[in-house]
C-alpha positions, -999 to 999 in steps of 0.1 A, spaced: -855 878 686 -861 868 651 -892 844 636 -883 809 619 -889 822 586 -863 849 592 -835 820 604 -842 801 574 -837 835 545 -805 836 565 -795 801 561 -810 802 523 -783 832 520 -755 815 529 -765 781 508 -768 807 476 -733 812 480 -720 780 487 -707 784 517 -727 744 528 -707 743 564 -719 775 573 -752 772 568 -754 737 579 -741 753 616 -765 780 617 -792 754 611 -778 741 641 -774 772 660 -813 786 650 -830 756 657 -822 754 696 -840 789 698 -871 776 688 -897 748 698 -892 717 686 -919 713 666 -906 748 648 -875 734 651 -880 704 632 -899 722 606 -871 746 600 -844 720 598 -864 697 571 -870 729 546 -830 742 559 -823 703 537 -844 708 511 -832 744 501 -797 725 506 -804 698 480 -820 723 456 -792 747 457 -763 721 459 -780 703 428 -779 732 410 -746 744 422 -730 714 405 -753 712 372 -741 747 365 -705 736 371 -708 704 351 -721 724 324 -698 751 326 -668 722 323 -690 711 294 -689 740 275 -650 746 281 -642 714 266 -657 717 235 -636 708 205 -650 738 190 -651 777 190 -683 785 212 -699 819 225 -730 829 247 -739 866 232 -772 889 246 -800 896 228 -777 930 213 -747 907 202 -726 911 231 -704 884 245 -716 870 275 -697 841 276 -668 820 251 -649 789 260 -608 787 257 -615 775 219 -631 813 210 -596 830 218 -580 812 182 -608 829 162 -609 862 187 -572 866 190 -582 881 225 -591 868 258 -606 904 264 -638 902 246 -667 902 276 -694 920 270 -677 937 230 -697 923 204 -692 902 176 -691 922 148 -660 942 170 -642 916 173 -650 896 140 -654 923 120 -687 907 106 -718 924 106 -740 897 95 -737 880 133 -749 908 153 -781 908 127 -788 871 129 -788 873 169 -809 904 167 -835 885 143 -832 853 166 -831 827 136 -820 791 143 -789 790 108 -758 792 100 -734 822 82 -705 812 70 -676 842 69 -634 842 58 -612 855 88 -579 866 66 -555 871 94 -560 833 99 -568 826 64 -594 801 71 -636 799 67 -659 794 97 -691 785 97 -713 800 124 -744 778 135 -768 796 159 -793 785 185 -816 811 203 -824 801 239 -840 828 266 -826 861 260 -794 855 243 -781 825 215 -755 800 216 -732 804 187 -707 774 175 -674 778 154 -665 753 131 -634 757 108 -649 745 71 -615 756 55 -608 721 40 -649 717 30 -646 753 12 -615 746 -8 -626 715 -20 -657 730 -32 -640 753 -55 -616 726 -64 -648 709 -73 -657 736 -100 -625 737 -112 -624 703 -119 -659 699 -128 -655 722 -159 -616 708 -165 -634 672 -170 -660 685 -194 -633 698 -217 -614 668 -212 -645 645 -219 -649 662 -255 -609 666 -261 -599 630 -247 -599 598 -274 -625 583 -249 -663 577 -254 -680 588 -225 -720 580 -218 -738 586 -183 -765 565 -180 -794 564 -149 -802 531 -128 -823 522 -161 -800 520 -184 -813 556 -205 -781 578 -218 -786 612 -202 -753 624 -211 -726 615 -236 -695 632 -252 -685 637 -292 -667 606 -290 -696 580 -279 -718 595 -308 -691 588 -335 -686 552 -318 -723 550 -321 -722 559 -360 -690 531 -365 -718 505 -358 -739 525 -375 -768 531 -350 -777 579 -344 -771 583 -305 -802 604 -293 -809 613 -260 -829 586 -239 -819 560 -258 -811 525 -244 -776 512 -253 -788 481 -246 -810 477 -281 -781 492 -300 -743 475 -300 -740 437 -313 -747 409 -290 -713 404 -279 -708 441 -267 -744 436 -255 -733 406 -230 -708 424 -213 -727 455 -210 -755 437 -192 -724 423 -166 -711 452 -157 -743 474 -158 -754 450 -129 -723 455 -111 -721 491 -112 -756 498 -103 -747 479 -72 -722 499 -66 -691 479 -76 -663 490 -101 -661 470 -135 -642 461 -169 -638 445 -196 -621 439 -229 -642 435 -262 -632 416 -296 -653 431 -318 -635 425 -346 -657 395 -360 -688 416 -361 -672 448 -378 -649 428 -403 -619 447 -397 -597 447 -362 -616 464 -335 -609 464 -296 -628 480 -272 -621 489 -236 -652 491 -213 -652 507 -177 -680 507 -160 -683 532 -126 -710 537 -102 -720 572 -98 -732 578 -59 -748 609 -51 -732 634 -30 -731 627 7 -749 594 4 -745 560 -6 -775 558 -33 -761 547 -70 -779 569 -90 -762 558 -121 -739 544 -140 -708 560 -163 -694 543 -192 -661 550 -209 -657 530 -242 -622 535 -252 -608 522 -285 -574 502 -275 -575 483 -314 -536 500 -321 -522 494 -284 -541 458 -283 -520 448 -321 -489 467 -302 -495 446 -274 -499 412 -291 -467 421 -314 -451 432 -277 -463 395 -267 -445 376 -296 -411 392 -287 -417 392 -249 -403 354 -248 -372 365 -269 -364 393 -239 -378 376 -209 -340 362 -197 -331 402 -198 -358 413 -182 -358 387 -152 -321 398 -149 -321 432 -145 -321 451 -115 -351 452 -88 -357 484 -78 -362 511 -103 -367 552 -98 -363 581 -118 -349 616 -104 -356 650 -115 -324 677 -114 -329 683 -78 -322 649 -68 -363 648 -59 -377 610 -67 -407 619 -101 -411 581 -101 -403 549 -76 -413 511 -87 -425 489 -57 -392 470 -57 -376 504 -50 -400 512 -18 -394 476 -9 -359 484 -11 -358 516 11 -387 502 35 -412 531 28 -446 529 11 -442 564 -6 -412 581 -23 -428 608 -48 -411 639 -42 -387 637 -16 -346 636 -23 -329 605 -22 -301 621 3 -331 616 27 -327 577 27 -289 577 30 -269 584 63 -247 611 63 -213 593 53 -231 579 22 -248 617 8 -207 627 -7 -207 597 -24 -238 597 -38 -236 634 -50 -202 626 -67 -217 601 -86 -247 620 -92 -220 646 -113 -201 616 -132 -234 604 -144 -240 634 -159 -207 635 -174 -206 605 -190 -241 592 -187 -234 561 -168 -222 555 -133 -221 524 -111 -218 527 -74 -224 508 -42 -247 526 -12 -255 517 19 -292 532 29 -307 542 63 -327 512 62 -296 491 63 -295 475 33 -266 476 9 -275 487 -29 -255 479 -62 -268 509 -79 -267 524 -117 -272 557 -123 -279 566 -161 -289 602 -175 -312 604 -200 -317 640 -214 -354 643 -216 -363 620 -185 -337 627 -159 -317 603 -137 -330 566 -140 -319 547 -107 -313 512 -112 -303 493 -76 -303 455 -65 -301 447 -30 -266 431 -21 -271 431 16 -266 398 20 -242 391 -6 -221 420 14 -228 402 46 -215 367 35 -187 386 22 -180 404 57 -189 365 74 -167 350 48 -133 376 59 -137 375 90 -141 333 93 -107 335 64 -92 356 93 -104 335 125 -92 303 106 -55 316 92 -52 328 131 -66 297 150 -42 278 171 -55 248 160 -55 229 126 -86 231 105 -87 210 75 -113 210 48 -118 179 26 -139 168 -3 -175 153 12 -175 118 -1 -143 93 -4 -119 95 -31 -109 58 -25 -122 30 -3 -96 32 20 -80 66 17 -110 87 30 -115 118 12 -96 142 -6 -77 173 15 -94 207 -6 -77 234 24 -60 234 54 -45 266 74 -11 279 83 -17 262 122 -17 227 99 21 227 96 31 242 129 13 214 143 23 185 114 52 197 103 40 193 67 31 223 44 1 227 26 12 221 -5 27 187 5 -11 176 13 -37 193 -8 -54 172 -29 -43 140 -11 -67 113 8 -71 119 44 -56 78 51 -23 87 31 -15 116 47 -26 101 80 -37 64 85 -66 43 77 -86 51 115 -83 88 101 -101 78 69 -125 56 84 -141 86 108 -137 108 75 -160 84 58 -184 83 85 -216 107 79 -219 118 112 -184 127 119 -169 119 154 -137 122 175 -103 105 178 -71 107 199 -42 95 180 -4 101 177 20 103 147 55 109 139 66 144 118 86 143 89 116 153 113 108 121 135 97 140 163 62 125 178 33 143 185 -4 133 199 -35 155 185 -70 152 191 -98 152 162 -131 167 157 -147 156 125 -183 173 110 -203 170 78 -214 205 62 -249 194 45 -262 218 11 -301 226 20 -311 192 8 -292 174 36 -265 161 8 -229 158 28 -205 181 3 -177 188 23 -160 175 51 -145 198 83 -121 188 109 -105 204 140 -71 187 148 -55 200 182 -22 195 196 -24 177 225 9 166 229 24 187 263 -14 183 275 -12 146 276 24 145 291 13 165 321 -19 145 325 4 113 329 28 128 345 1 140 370 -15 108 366 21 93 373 23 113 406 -9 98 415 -7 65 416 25 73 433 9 87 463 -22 59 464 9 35 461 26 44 490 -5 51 509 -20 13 500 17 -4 505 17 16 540 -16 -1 545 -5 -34 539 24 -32 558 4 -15 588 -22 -44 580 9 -72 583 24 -57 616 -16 -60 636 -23 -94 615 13 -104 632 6 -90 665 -29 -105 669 -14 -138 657 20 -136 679 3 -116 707 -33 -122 713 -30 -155 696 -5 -168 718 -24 -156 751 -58 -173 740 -40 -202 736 -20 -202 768 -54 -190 784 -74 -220 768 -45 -249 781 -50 -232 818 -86 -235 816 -86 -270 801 -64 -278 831 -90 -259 854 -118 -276 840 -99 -315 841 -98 -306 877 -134 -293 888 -147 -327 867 -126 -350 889 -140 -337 919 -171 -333 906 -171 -369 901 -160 -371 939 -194 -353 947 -181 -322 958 -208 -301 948 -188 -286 921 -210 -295 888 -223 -258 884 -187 -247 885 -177 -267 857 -209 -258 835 -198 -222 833 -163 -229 829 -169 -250 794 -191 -219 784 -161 -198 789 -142 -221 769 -166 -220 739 -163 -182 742 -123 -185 742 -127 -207 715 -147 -184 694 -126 -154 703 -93 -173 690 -114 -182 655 -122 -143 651 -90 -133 653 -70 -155 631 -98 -143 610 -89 -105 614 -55 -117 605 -64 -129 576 -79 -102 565 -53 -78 572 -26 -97 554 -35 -132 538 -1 -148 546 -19 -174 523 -19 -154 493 21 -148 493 26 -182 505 1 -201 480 -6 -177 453 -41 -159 444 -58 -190 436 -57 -204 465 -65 -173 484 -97 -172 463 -108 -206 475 -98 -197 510 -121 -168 506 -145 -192 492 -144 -215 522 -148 -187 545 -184 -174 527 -198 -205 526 -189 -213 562 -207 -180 576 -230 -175 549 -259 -195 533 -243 -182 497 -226 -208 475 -195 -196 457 -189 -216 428 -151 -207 415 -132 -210 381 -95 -204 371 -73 -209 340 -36 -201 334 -27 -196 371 7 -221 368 13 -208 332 12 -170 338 8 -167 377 46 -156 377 42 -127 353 16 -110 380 38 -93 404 37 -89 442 16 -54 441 -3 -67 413 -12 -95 434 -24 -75 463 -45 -54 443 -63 -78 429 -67 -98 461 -81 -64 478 -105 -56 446 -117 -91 450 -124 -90 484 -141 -59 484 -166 -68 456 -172 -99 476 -179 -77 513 -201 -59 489 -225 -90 475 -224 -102 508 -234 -71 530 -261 -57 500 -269 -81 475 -293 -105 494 -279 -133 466 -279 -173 474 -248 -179 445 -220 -159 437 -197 -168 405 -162 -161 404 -141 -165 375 -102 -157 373 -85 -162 337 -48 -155 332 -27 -147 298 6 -139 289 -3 -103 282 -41 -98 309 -56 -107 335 -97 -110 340 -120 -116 368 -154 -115 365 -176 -116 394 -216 -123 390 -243 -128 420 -280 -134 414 -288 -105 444 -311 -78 439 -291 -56 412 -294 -19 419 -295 15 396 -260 26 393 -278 60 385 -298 60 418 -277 45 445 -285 59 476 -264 79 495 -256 52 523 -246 27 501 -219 55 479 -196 43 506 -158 32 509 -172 -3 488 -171 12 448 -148 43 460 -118 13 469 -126 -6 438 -120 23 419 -89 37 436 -80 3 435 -81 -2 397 -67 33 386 -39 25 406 -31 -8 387 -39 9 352 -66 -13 347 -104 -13 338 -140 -24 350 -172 -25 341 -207 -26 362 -240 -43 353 -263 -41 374 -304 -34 371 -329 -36 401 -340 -73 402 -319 -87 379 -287 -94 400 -249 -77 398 -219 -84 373 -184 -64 381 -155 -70 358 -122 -67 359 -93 -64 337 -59 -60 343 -27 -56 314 5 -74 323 31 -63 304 28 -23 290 8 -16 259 27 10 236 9 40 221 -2 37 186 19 59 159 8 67 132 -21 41 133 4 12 138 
């Protein structure tokens, strides 16, 4: 048997490790062989040792991932310089992953890192690793017994620190050799420094530079002005210049170019002065105005010549690109790559032999196409001491109109239909405008060539309707048919449109002409066929309608009468002995009752007969089938029909027996409609006759309906027979109708045939 104490070092053992489950059942386990009150205590210190050692379990990992993902080289080394520790980073600089426990200097070959961990000194040493060539700077931070050390690669720093000498002394010699006055002045305005030149410029006005001096109480009032500008502006830290005419103080021409730069210290944004450069421009400012006077002379050339501009050295490598030539490639830099790069493959040859005949014969014009798909017109020139000057204008979409322009040429010389191109306004009043092109489907189509037309009017090639749709502004269509030169007719269709400039200004005229000539004769042909079935299948109607109106009016006619004459007998009868007081009054009640009913039942069905065939209508004519139809409305209805005719005994003759059945049927089926739907209290009928058409109008004041919203109840047999109705007699109708406002159906019907028009006539 063990104590507490010794149950929780075991558990304590097992948490040092890790190994949480474990421990956590041996807690478990040792706790049932003690009291509880031991028990308890050994469980609550068991959870604290856990949280202590699980806490620091994952600090140590977190820190460990920490120090793996550093950006930079990083090493743990003893107090002796020995590597303890180095994240993935240290293997670039160590070229090793075996370097635990080497040190430094073994496997950086410099000495001066095992000294600085030995002397434990917080600093940095920077070194040169040559089989990397790059510096390092090594920072290092003592901690405990050992010190952190940090990599960081100062290659770029270091370089530009000797490129910083180099150039320092480079611009000294420059400053004294160059043709520019140079003075550095502080945030006071006192010259500390100033070159050869700025103290001769000094003794043009007259005045012995000295050091400390203030230029300020020195140069005349008009340099003074515009030093005091851009002093201010410089010394907060803003870039400035200006041009000086001086010559009105000096008495002889004198132009001075002032630049004014802030000087910022190192590493900071403090100004802590101000350099001036004073450059004398008085021979490139009188080159410039003498440039100025004969700029106006050359401006036409110069706004001519090509955009984009570049110069080539031997190698075909770009020494200089204008921004119209970037532009033109679609790249913001150019200097020092080869041109080849910018051009696809197929495009390098031909650029290379033209390359070779520009150097021949120091001037070659070519066309490229670049990888930035744009077309060039390109000149290459040679000029001995320069090298290839590249002269190119973009002609993409001069080469793209051109493609456009050959391949519409191509679709209109192979379209199956006439195009014709006229001028955009009228050439005459009534001719319609002038015929510029038309394509070789023109005279398959008019048998007319192209040179029989061009530079005719529209109207006298074709006719006046022709010209009048020409003239229109907004184009249009037209069916019409004319007669070839070999007499033969033909029917086309037309498709006129205006082609506007960019100010909306009609310049030319384009039409599509179609021959529709074997279309049209199958569609009446078909057509033909049609009204050829719907006319056997309505004259089968009427004739089925004629045999059941004869057969109710012979048949069921005849019996309702015979039926009515027996029971008028009967009922003479049962009267007589009623009258004899027989008892038989009841009798004879119900038997007139029946005879009402027989009666009624007779009415109805010379009715039905009349409706199926109106032996009225081919007995009496139209008119006065109307009026019986009239009769009959006003008799069952509360509606008033008011009815008006003309030309019935003049013309009635020319109407035909089918004719005159059609109409009767389209008649009586817009009546059933206004009737059955229209709720109306007057219907107007009015029939006119003439030698050559026949119209019937048809007006109710009903409730109207929308022709666009009729519901789907009422899109029955009613408007369906109309229609079949007036197809099949080649006429034409016309509803009005709006929700309130009542109903108007009209009708009109040719009698004799109407001939196509030729040719407009």
């Amino acid at each position: 048997m063990f104590t507490s104490m010794e149950a929780l070092s075991r558990v304590e053992s097992l948490l040092s490790e890790g190994r949480w489950n474990e421990a956590q059942a041996k807690i478990v386990e040792y706790a049932a062989l003690f009291p509880i009150e031991e028990a308890g205590l050994l469980i609550r210190l068991a959870q604290r040792l856990e949280n202590r050692y699980r806490n620091d379990f994952f600090s140590r990992n977190a820190l460990e991932g920490l120090f793996n993902d550093l950006v930079d080289p990083c090493v743990i080394a003893d107090e002796e310089g020995r590597v303890v520790m180095a994240n993935p980073k240290a293997v670039v600089i160590f070229r090793t992953k075996d370097f635990f426990f080497k040190p430094l200097s073994e496997l950086l070959s410099v000495p001066r890192l095992d000294e600085r961990i030995k002397q434990r000194k917080k600093g940095f040493v920077e070194f040169y690793l040559p089989f990397v060539k790059r510096y390092y700077e090594a920072d290092f931070y003592p901690f405990g017994a050992g010190t952190v050390l940090f990599f960081r690669d100062v290659t770029l720093q270091k370089n530009s620190e000797r490129a910083l000498i180099v150039n320092d002394r480079n611009l000294k010699a420059i400053l004294n050799s160059g043709g520019q006055a140079y003075f550095l002045l502080d945030v006071d305005g006192v010259v500390q420094t100033a070159n050869k030149n700025a103290t001769l410029l000094m003794n043009r006005f007259g005045v012995s530079l000295s050091r400390k001096a203030r230029l300020s109480g020195v140069f005349p009032k008009t340099f003074f002005e515009a030093f005091e500008h851009g002093f201010e502006r410089a010394k907060n830290g803003k870039h400035f210049n200006v041009e000086l005419d001086l010559s009105g103080e000096t008495g002889r021409p004198l132009f001075l170019h002032l630049d004014f730069n802030p000087v910022v210290e190192t590493g900071k944004r403090i100004v802590a002065g101000v350099c001036l450069c004073v450059n004398d421009v008085t021979e490139a400012k009188q080159a410039q105005i003498e440039l100025q006077k004969s700029e106006t002379r050359f401006r036409s050339v110069v706004q001519n010549a090509l955009d984009g501009i570049a110069i080539f050295d031997d190698e075909r490598r770009i020494k200089y690109a204008g921004p119209s030539f970037l532009r033109l490639l679609g790249i913001e830099r150019a200097m020092g790559f080869r041109f080849s790069g910018f051009l696809p493959e197929a495009e390098k040859d031909k650029f290379e032999a033209a390359w070779n005949a520009a150097m021949n014969q120091g001037y070659f014009r070519l066309e490229l196409f670049t990888r930035a798909g744009r077309y060039l017109d390109v000149i290459l020139s040679h000029l001995p001491l320069e090298g290839m000057v590249f002269n190119a204008r973009d002609v993409t979409e001069k080469k793209q109109a051109e493609e456009r322009l050959l391949l519409l040429r191509e679709a209109v010389r192979h379209a199956s239909d006439a195009i014709v191109i006229t001028e955009g306004n009228a050439a005459s009043p009534s001719g319609g405008p002038k015929i510029l092109f038309v394509n070789p489907s023109f005279e398959t189509i008019n048998g007319r060539t192209s040179a029989e037309v061009i530079g005719k009017a529209i109207g006298e090639v074709f006719d006046e309707k022709l010209a009048k749709l020409f003239d229109s502004d907004s184009g249009g269509r037209l069916n019409a048919a004319y007669v070839r030169p070999d007499s033969t007719t033909y029917e086309v269709e037309w498709a006129v449109a205006p082609l506007s400039d960019e100010h909306g200004n009609v310049v030319r005229k384009i039409a599509v002409q179609r021959d529709a000539t074997e279309r049209n004769a199958l569609q009446r042909q078909t057509l033909e066929k049609e009204r050829a079935v719907l006319q056997a299948l309505i004259n089968g109607q009427e004739l089925e309608r004629k045999r059941i109106s004869e057969d109710l009016h012979d048949g069921l006619g005849s019996v309702l009468s015979v039926l009515k004459m027996s029971f008028s007998v009967l009922k003479s009868q049962i009267e007589e002995n009623s009258q004899a007081g027989d008892g038989t009054q009841l009798i004879g009640e119900t038997l007139r009752r029946i005879e009402a009913q027989l009666d009624a039942a007779a009415e109805e069905a010379r009715n039905i007969s009349s409706n199926l065939s109106p032996g009225i209508l081919n007995d009496f004519g139209l008119v006065k089938a109307v009026e019986a139809l009239k009769q009959r409305i006003e008799t069952s209805t509360k509606i008033r029909v008011e009815f008006k005719h003309s030309g019935w005994d003049e013309y009635g003759r020319l109407l035909g027996s089918e004719n005159l059945i059609g109409v009767y049927r389209v008649l009586q089926e817009i009546l059933n409609n206004a009737v059955k739907h229209s709720f109306a209290s007057r219907i107007l009928i009015e029939l006119t006759l003439t030698a050559r058409r026949l119209s019937l109008i048809v007006a109710d004041d009903g409730v109207g309906f929308d022709k666009n919203r009729v519901p789907k109840d009422r899109k029955g047999m009613g408007l369906s027979n109309i229609h079949t109705r007036i197809l099949l007699l080649k006429g034409k109708s016309k509803i009005v109708s709006k929700p309130g406002r009542g109903t108007m159906v009209s009708f009109s019907l040719p009698l004799s045939a109407n001939k196509p028009l030729v040719n407009g006539k």
